[in-house]
N, CA, C and O atoms as a MOPAC input file, in Angstrom:
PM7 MOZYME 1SCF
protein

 N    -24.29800 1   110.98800 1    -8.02300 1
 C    -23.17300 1   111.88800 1    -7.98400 1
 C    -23.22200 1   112.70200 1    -6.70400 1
 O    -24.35900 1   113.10900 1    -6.46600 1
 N    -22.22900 1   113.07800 1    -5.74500 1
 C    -21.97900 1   113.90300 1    -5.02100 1
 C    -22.36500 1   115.17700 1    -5.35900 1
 O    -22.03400 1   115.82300 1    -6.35300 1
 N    -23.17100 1   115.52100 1    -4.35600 1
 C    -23.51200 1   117.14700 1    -4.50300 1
 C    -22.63900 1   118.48100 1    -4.31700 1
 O    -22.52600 1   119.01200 1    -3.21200 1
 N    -22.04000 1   118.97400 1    -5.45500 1
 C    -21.32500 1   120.11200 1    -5.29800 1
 C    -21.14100 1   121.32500 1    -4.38300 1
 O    -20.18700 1   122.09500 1    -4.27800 1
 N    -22.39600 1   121.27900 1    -3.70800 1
 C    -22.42200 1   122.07800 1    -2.37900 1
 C    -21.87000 1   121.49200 1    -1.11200 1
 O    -21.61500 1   122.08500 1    -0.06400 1
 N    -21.66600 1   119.61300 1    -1.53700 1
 C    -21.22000 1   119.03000 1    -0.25700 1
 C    -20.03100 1   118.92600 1    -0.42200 1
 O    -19.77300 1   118.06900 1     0.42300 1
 N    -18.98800 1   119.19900 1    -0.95200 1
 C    -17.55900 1   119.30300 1    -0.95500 1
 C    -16.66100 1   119.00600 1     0.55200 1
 O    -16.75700 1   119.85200 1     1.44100 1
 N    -15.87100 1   117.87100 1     0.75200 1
 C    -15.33800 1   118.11900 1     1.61200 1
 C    -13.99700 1   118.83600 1     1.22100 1
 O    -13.72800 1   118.85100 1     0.02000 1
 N    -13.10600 1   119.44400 1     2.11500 1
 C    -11.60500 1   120.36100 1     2.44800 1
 C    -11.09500 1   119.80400 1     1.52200 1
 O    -11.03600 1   120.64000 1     0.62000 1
 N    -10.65100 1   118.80600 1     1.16700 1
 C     -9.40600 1   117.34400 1    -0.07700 1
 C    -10.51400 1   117.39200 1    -1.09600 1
 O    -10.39100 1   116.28100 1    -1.61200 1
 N    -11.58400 1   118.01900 1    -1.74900 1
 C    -12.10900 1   118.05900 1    -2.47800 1
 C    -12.31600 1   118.88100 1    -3.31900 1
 O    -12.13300 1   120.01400 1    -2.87500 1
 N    -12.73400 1   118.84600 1    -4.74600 1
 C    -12.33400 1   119.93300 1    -5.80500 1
 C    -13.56200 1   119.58000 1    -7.10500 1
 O    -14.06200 1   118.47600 1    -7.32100 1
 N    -13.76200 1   120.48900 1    -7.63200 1
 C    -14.72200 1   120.34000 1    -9.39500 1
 C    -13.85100 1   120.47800 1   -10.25300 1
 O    -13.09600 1   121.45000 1   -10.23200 1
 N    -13.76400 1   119.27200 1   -11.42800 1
 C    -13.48700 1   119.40200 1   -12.66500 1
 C    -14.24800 1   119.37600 1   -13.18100 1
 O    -15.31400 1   118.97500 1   -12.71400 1
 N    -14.03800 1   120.02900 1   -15.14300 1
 C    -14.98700 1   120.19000 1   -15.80300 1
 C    -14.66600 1   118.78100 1   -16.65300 1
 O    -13.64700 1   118.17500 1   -16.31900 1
 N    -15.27600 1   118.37300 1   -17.45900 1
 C    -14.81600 1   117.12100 1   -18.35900 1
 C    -15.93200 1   117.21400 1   -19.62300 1
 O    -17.04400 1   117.74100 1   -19.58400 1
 N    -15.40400 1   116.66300 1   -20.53600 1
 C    -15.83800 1   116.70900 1   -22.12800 1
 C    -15.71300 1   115.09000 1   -22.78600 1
 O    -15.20500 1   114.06400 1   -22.33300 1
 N    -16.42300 1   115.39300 1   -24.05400 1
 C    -15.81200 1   114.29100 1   -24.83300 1
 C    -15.63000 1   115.47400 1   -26.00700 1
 O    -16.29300 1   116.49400 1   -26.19200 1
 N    -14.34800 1   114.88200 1   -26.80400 1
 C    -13.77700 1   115.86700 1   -27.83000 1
 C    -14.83800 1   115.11500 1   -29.14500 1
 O    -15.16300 1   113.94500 1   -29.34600 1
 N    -15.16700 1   116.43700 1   -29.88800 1
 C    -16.03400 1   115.69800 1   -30.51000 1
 C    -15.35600 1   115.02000 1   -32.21500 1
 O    -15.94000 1   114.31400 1   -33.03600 1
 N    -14.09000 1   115.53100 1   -32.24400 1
 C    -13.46500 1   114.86600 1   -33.32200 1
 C    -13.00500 1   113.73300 1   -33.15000 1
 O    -12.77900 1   113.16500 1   -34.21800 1
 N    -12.68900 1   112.96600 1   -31.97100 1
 C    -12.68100 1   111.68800 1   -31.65700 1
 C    -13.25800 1   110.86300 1   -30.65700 1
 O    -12.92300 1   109.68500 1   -30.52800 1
 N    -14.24600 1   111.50900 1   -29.82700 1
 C    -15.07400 1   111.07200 1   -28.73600 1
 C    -14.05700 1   110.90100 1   -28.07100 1
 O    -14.40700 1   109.96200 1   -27.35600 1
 N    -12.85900 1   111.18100 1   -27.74300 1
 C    -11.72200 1   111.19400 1   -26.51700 1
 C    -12.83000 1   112.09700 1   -25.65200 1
 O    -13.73200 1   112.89000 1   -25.92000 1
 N    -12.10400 1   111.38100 1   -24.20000 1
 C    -12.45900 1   112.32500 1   -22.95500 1
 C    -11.92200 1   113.46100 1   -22.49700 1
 O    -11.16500 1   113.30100 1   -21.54000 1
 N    -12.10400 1   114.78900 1   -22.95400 1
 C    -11.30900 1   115.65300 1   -22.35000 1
 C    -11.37900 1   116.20100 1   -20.78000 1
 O    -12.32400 1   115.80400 1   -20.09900 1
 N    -10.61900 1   116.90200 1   -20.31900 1
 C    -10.85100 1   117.93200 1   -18.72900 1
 C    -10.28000 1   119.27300 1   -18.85300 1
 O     -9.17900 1   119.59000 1   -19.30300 1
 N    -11.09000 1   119.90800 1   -18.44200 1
 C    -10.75700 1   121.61800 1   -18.23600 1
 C     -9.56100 1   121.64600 1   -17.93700 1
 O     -9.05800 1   121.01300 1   -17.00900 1
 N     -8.98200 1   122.39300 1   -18.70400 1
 C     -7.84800 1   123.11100 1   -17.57200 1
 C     -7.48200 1   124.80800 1   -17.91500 1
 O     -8.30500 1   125.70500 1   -18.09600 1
 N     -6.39200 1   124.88200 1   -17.93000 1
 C     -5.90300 1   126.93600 1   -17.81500 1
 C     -6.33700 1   126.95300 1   -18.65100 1
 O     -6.50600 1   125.96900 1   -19.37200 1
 N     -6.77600 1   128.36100 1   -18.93800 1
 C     -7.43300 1   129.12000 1   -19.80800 1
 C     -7.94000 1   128.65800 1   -20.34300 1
 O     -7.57200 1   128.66900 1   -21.51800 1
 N     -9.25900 1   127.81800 1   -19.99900 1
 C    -10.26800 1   127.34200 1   -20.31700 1
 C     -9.76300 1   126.36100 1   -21.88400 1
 O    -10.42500 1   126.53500 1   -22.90700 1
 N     -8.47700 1   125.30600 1   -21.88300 1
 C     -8.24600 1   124.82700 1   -22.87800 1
 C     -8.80200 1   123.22800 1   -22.40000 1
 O     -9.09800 1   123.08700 1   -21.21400 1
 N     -8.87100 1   122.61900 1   -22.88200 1
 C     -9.27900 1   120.78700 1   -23.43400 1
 C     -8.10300 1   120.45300 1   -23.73400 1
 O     -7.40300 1   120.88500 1   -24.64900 1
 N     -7.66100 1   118.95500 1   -22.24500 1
 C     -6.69900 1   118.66500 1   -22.29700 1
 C     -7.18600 1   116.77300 1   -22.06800 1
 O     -8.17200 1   116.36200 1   -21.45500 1
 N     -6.06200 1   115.88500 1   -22.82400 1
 C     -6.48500 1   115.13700 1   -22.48700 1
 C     -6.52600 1   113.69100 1   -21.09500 1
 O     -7.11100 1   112.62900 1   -20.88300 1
 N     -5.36100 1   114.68100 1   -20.39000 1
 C     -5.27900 1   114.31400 1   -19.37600 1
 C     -5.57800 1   115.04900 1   -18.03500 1
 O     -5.39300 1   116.25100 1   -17.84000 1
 N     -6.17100 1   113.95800 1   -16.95500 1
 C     -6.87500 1   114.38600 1   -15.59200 1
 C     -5.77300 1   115.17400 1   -14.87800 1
 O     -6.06600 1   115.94100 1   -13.96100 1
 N     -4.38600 1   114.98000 1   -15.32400 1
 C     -3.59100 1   115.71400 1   -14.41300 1
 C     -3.31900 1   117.04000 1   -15.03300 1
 O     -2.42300 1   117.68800 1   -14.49300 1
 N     -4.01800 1   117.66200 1   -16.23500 1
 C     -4.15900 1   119.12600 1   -16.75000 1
 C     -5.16100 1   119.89400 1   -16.49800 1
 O     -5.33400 1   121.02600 1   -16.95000 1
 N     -5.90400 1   119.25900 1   -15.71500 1
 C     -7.52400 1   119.63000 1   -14.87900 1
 C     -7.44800 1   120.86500 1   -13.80700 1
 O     -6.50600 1   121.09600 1   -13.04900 1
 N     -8.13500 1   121.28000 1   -13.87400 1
 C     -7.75200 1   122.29200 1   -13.19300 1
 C     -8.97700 1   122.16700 1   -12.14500 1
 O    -10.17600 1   122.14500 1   -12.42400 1
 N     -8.36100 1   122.08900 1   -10.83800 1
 C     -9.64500 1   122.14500 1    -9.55000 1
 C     -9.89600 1   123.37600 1    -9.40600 1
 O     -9.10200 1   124.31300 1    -9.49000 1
 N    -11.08900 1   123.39900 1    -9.17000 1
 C    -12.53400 1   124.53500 1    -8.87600 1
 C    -13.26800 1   124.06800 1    -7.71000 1
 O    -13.74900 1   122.95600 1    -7.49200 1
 N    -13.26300 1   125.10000 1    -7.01700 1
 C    -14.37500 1   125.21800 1    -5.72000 1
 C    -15.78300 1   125.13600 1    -6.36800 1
 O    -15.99800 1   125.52000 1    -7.51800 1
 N    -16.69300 1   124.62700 1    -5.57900 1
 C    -18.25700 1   124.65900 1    -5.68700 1
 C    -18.54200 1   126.07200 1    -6.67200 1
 O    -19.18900 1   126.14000 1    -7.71700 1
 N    -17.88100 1   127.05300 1    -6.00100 1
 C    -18.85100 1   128.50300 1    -6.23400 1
 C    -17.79900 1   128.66500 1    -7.67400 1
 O    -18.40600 1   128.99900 1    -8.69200 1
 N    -16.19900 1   128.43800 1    -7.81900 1
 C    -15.87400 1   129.06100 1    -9.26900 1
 C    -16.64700 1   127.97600 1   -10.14500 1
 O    -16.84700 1   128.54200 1   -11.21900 1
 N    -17.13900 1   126.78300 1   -10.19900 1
 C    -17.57000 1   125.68200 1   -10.40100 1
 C    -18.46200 1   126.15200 1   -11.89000 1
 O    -18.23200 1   126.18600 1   -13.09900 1
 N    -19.56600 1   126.46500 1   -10.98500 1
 C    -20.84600 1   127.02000 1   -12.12700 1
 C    -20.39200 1   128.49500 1   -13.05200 1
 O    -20.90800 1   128.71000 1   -14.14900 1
 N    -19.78900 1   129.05400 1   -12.69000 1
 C    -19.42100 1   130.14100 1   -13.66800 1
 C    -18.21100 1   129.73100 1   -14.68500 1
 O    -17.87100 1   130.35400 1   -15.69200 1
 N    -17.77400 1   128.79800 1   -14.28500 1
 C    -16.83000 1   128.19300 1   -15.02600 1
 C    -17.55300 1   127.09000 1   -16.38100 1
 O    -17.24700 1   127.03400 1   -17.57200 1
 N    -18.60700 1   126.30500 1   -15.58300 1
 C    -19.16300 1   125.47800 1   -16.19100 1
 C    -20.53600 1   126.35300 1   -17.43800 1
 O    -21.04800 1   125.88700 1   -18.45600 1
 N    -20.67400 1   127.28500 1   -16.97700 1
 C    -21.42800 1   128.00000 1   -17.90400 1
 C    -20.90500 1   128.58500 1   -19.20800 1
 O    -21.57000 1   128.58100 1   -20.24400 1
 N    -19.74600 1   129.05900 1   -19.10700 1
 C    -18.29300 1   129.46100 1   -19.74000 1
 C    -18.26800 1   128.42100 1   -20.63100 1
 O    -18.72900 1   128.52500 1   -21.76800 1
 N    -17.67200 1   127.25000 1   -20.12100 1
 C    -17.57800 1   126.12600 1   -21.01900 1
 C    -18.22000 1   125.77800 1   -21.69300 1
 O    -17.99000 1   125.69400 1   -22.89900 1
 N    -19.58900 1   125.35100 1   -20.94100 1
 C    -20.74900 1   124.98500 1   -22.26600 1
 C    -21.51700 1   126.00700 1   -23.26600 1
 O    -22.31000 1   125.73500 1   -24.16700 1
 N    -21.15100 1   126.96500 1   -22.93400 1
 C    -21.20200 1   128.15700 1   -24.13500 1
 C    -20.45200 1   128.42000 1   -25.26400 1
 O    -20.84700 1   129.00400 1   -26.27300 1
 N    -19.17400 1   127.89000 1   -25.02000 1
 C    -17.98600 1   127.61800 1   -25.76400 1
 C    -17.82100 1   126.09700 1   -26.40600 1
 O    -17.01200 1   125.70400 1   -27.24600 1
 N    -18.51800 1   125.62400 1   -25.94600 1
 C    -18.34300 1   123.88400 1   -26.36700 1
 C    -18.13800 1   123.84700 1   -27.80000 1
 O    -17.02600 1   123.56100 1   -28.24300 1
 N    -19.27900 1   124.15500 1   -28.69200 1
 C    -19.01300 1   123.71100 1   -29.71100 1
 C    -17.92200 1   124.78000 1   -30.62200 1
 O    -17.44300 1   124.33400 1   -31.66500 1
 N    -17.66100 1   125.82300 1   -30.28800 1
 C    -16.28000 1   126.48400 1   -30.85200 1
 C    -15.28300 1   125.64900 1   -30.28100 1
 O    -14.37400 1   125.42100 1   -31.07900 1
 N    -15.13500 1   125.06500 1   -29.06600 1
 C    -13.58400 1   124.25500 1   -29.07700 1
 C    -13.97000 1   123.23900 1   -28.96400 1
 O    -13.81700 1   122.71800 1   -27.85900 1
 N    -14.52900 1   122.60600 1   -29.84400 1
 C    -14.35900 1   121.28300 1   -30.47400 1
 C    -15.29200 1   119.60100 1   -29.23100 1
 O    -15.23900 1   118.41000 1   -29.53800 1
 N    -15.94700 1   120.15500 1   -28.03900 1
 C    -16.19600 1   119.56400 1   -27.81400 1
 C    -17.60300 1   119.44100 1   -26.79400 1
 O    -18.04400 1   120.54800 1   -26.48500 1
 N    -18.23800 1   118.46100 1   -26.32400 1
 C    -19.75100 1   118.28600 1   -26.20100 1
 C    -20.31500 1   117.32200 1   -24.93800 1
 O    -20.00700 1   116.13200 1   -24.86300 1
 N    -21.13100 1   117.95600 1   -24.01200 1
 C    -21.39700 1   117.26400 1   -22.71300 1
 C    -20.53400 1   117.50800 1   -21.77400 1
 O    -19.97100 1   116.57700 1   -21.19900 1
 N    -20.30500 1   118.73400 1   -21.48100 1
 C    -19.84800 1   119.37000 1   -20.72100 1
 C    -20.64300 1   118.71600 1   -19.43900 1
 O    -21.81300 1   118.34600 1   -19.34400 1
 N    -19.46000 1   118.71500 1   -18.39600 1
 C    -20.52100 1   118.63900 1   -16.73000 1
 C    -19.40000 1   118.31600 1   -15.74500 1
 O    -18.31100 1   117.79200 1   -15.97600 1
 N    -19.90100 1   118.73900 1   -14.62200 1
 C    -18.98400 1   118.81700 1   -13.34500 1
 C    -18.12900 1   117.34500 1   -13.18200 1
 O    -18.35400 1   116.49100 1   -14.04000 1
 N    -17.22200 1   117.05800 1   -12.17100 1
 C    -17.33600 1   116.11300 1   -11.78600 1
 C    -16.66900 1   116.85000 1   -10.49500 1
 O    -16.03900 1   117.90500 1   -10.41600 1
 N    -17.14600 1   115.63900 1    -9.25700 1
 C    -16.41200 1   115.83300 1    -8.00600 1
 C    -14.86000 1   115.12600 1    -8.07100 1
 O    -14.66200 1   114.26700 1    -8.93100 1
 N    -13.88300 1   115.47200 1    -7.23500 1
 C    -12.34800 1   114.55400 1    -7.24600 1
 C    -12.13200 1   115.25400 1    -6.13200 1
 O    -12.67500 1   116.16200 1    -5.50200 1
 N    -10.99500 1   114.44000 1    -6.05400 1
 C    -10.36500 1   114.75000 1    -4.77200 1
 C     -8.90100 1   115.39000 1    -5.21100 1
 O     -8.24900 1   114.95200 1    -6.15900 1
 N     -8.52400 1   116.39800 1    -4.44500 1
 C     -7.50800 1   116.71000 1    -4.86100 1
 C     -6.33900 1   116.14000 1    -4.73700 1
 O     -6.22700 1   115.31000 1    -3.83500 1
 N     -5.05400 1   116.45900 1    -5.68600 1
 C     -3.55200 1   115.71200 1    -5.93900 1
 C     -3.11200 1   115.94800 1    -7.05100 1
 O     -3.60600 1   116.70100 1    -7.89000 1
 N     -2.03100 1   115.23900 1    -7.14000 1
 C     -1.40400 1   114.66100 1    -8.25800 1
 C     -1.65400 1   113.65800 1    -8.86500 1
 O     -1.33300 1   112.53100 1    -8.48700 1
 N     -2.38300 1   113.97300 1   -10.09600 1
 C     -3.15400 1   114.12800 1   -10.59000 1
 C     -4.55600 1   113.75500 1    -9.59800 1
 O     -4.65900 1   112.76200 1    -8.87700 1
 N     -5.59600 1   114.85700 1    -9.79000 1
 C     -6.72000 1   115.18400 1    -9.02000 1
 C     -7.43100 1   113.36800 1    -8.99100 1
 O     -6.90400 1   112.58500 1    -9.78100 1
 N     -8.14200 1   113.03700 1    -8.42700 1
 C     -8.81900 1   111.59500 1    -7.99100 1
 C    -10.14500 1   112.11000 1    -8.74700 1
 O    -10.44300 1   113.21200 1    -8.28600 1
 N    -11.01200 1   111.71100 1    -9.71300 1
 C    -12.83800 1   111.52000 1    -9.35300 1
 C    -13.08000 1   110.28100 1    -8.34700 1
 O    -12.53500 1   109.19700 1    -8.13500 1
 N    -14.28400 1   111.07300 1    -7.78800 1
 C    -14.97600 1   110.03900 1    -6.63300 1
 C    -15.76600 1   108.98700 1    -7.16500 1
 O    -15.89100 1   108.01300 1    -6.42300 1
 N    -16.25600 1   108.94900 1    -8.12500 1
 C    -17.03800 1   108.35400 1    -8.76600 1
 C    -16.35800 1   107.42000 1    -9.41600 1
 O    -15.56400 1   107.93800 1   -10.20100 1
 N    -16.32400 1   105.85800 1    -9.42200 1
 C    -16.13500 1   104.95600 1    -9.93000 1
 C    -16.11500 1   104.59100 1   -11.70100 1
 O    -15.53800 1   103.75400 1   -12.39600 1
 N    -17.35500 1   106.03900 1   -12.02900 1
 C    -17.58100 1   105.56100 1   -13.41300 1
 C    -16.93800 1   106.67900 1   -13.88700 1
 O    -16.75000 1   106.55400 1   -15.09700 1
 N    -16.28900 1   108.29700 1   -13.21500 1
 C    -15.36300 1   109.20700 1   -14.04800 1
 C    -14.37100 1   108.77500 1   -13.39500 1
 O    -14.89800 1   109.40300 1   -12.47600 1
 N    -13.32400 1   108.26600 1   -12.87900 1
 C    -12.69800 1   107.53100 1   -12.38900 1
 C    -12.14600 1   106.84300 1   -13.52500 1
 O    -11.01200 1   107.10800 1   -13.92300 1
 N    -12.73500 1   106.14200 1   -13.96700 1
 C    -12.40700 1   104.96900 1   -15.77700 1
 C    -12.52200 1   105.99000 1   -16.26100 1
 O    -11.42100 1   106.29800 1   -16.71700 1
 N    -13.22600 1   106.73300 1   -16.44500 1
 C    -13.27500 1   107.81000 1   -17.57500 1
 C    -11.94100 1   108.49600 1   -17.85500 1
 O    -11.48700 1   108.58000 1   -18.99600 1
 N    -11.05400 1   109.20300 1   -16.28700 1
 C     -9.93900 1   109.79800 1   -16.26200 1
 C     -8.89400 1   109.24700 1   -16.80700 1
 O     -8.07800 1   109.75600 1   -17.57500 1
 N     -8.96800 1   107.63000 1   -16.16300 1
 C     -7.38900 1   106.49400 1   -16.15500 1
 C     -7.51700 1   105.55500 1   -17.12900 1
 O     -6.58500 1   104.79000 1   -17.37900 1
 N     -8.72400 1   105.50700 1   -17.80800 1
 C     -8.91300 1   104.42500 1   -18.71100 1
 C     -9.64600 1   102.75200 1   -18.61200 1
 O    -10.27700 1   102.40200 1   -17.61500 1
 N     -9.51300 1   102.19900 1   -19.34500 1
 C    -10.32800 1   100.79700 1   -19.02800 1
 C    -10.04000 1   100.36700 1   -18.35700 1
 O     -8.91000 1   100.75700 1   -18.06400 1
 N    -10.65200 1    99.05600 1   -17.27500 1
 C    -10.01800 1    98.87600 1   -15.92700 1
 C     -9.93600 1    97.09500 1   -16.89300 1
 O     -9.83400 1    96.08000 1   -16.20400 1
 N     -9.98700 1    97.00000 1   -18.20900 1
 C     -9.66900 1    95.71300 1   -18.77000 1
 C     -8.05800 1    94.70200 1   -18.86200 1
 O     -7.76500 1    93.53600 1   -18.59600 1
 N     -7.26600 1    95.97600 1   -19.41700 1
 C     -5.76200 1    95.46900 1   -19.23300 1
 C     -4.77500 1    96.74100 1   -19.16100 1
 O     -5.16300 1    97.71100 1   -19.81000 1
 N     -3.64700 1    96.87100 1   -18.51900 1
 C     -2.79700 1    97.94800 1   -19.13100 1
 C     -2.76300 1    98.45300 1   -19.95700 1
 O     -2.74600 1    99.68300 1   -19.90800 1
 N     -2.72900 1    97.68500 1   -21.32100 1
 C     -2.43500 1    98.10300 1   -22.40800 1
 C     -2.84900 1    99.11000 1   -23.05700 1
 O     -2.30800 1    99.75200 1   -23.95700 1
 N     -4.21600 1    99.26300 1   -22.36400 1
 C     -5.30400 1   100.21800 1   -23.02200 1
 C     -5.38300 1   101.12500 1   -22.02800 1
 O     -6.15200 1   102.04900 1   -22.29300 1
 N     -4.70300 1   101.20100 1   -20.66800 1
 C     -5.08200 1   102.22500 1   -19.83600 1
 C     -4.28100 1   103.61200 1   -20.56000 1
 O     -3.37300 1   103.46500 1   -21.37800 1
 N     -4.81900 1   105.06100 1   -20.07800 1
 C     -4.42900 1   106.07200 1   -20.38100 1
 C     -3.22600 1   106.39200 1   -20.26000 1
 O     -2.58000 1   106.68500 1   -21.26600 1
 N     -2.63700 1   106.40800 1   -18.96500 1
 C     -1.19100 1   105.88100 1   -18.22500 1
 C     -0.34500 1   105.35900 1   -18.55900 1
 O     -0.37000 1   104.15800 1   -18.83000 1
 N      1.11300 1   106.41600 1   -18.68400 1
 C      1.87800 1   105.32500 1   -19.19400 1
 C      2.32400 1   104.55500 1   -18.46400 1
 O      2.45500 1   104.75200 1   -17.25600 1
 N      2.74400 1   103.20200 1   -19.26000 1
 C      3.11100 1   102.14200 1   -18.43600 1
 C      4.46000 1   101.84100 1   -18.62000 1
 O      4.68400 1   102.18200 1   -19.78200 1
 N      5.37500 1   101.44400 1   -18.18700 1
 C      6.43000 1   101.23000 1   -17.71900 1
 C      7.19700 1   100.57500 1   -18.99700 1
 O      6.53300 1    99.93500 1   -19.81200 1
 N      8.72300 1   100.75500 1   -19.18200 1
 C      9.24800 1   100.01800 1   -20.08100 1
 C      9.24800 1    99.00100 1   -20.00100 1
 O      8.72500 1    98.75000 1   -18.91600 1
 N      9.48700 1    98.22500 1   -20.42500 1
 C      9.94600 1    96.51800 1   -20.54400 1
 C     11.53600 1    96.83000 1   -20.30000 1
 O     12.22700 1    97.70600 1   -20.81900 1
 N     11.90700 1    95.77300 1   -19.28800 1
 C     13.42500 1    95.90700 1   -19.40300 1
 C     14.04800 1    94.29200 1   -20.39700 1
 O     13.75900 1    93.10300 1   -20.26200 1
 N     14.93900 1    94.98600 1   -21.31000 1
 C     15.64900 1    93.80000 1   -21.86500 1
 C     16.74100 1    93.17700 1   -21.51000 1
 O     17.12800 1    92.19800 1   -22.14700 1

């Protein structure tokens, strides 16, 4: 994992979870709520990072969820992880559409 002190400028910390009533993946966002999408994430600098992340995992098991921990992304619409393996985690299985997180497009008839 990228080291949180090495942040480049296009770079940002999310917090991320698994919800523990359905092992869904959650991500931080406002007011410290569990959302289940990467684009409700809320980016954090290195330094709000750890006071944020301390917050959270103190709170984990009152809102419902467990394994709290940073991740690096890049910032946007909806924020990027750098990491290949929170990356799937954010967008879903890289197996078929069907199962990705994302919605996918109508069918036209």
């Amino acid at each position: 994992m990228k080291r949180l002190s090495h942040l480049s400028p296009d770079e940002c910390v999310l917090l991320t979870a698994a919800r523990l009533l359905d092992g869904r993946i959650v991500w931080r966002g406002q007011d410290g709520r569990w959302f289940d999408r990467v684009a409700q994430a809320t980016c954090l600098t290195a330094e709000e990072s750890a006071a944020a992340l301390e917050e959270a995992t103190a709170q984990a098991a009152r809102q419902g969820v467990m394994g709290v921990y940073p991740v690096v992304a890049r910032k946007g619409a909806p924020p990027q992880p750098v990491s290949m393996k929170e990356h799937i985690r954010a967008f879903g299985p890289t197996v078929h559409p069907e199962f990705s997180y994302a919605p996918q497009p109508e069918a036209s008839s």
